[in-house]
C-alpha positions in Angstrom: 10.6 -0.4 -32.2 9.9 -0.4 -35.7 6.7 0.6 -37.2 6.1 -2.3 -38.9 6.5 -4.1 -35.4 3.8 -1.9 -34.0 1.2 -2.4 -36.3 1.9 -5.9 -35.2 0.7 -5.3 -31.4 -2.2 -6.3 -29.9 -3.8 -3.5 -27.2 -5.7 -5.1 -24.2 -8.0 -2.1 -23.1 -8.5 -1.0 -19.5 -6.8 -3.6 -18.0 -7.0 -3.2 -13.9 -4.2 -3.7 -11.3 -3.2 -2.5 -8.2 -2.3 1.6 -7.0 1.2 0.0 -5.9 1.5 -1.7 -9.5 0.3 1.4 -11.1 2.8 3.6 -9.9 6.1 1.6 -10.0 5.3 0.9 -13.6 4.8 4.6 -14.7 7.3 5.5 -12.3 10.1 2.9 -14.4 8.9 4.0 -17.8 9.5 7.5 -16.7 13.1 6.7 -15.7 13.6 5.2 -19.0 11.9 7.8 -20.6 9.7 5.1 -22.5 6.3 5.2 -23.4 4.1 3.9 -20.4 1.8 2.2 -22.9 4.3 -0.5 -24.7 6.3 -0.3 -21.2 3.8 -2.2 -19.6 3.4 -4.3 -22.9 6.9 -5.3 -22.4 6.5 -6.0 -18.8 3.8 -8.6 -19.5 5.7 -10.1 -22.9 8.2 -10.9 -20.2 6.2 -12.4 -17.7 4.2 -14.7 -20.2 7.7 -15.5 -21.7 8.4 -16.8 -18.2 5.3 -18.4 -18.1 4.3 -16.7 -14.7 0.6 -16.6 -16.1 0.2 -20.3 -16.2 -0.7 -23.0 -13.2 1.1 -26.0 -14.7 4.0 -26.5 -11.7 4.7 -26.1 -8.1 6.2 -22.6 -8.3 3.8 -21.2 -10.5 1.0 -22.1 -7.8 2.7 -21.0 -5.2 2.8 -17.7 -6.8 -1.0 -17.5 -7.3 -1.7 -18.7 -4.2 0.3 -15.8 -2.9 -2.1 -13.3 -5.4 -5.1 -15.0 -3.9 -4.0 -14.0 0.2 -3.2 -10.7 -1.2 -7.2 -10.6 -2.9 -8.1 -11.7 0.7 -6.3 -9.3 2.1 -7.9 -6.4 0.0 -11.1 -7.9 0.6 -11.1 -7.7 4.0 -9.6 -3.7 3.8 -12.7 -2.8 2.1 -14.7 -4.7 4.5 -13.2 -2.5 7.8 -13.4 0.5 4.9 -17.1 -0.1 4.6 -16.8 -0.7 8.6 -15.6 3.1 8.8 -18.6 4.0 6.7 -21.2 2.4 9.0 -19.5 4.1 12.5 -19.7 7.5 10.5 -23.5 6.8 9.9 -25.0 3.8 11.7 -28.3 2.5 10.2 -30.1 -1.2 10.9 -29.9 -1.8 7.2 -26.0 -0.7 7.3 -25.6 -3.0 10.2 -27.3 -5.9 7.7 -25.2 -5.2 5.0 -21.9 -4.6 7.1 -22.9 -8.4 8.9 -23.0 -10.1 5.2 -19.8 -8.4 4.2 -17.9 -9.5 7.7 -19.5 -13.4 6.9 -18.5 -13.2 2.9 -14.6 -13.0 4.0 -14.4 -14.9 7.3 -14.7 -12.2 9.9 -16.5 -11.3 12.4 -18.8 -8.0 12.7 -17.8 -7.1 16.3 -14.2 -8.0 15.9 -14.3 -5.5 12.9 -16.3 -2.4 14.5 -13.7 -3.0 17.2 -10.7 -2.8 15.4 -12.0 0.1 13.6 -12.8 1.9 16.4 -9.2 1.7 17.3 -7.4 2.5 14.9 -6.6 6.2 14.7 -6.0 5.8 10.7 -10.1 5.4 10.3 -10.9 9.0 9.6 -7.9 8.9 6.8 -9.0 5.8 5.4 -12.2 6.9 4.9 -11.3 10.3 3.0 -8.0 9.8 2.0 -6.3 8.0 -0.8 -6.5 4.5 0.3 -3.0 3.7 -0.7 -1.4 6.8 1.1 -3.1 5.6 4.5 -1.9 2.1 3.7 1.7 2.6 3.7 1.7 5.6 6.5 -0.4 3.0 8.8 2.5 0.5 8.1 5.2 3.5 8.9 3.5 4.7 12.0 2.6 0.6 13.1 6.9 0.2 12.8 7.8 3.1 14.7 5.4 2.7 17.5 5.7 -0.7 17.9 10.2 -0.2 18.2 10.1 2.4 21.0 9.0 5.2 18.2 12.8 5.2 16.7 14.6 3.4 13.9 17.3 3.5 11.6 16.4 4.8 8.2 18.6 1.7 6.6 16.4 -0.9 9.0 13.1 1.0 8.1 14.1 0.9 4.3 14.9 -3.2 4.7 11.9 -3.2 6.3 10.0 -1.7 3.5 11.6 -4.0 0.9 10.2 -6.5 2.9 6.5 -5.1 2.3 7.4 -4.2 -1.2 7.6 -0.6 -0.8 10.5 1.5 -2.5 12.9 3.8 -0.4 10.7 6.9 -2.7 7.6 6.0 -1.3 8.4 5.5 2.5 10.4 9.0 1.9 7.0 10.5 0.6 5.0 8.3 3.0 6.8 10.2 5.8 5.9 13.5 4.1 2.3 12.4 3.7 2.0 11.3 7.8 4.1 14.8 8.9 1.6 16.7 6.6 -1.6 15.7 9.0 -1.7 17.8 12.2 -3.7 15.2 14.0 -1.2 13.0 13.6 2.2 13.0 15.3 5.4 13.9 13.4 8.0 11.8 12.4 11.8 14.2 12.3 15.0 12.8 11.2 18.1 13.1 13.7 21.5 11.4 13.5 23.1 9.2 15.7 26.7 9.2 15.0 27.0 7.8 11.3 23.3 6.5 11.3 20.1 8.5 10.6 17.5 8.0 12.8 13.2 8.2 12.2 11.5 9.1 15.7 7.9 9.7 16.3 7.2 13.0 18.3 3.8 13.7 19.6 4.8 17.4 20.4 4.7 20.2 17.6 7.5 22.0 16.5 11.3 21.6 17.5 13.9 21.4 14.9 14.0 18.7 12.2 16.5 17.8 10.1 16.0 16.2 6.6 17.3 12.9 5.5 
C-alpha cells in the first residue's frame, strides 16, 4: 500500500467486537504477516463492498437477524454470569437485581439459579476467561453427551459447525486438561482414527494428537 493511499484512510477508533472475532482476525494477519490495523480495515472494505452492512434484502436480514440471536444469546450468558455472582454471595438486593436481569431477556430467576447450580463450569466462568470456559463447556457438553469418546475429525466438524477452528478446540483441550478439578480428555487411536475420551481418573498414559 502506497503512502499516498494511506494518508487516504479513514481510522474508526476503539471499535468493539467479539473475543472469537478478535482472535481469528489477529490470528490471520499474523499468518500473512500483515499489519493487524489495515487487516481489519481490509476485512470491513470487503464486507461493505458486499454490502453485508446494509438491511435492504432478504439475505441481508437474515444475516442480522442471526447477529441479534447471537446478542440474545450473550445477553443471557451474562445474566447466568451475574447468576454465579449472586450464589457466590447472596444478598436481598442481589436477588432484586438478579430478578430484573432474568425478566430484561425472557428468563426466569429460578430456572437460572438452577441451571447454575448445575453446571460444574460456574466456578470457571466466574474467574476465568469467559471465552476459554465457553468453548471447553462446549468440548466437555460433546464428549459427555457421546459416551465420553469421539473421533477427532467428527469433533473438528463439529466445531466448524459452532464456528471454532481446529487451533482452538486443540488449545481448548489443553485449557480443560490443565484444571485438576476437571476430568482429562487423552488422545488414543483406534486403528487409522484418533480418538478424544473423557477420563475421570488421574494419570495413565496419553498420547498426543
Amino acid at each position: 500500500m502506497s503512502s499516498d493511499n494511506q494518508k487516504n484512510l479513514k481510522s474508526l477508533s476503539y471499535v468493539k467486537c467479539q473475543d472469537i472475532t478478535h482472535e481469528e482476525l489477529m490470528g490471520e494477519a499474523t499468518n500473512r504477516g500483515a499489519n493487524p490495523t489495515y487487516f481489519v480495515g481490509w476485512v470491513l472494505d470487503e464486507a461493505v463492498a458486499q454490502g453485508i452492512h446494509k438491511l435492504d434484502n432478504k439475505e441481508r436480514s437474515i444475516f442480522w437477524k442471526s447477529r441479534q440471536l447471537r446478542q440474545i444469546k450473550e445477553n443471557r450468558d451474562y445474566v447466568r454470569k451475574a447468576a454465579i455472582g449472586y450464589l457466590i454471595d447472596p444478598t436481598d438486593e442481589g436477588a432484586e437485581v438478579l430478578a430484573d436481569m432474568c425478566e430484561s431477556v425472557g428468563l426466569g430467576l429460578d430456572e437460572v439459579l438452577e441451571d447454575t447450580k448445575d453446571d460444574r463450569f460456574s466456578a470457571m466462568k466466574a474467574t476465568q476467561d469467559s471465552v476459554n470456559v465457553e468453548r471447553a463447556d462446549w468440548l466437555y457438553r460433546l464428549l459427555a453427551e457421546n459416551g465420553g469418546e469421539l473421533t477427532v475429525k467428527y469433533i473438528y466438524a463439529k466445531a466448524g459447525e459452532a464456528e471454532y477452528s481446529k487451533d482452538m478446540v486443540t488449545h481448548t483441550r489443553k485449557y480443560i486438561n490443565g484444571d485438576s478439578n476437571m476430568p482429562s480428555i487423552v488422545s488414543v487411536k483406534h486403528g487409522k482414527e484418533w480418538i478424544w475420551q473423557l477420563r475421570k481418573e488421574e494419570g495413565g498414559d496419553e498420547q498426543l494428537n
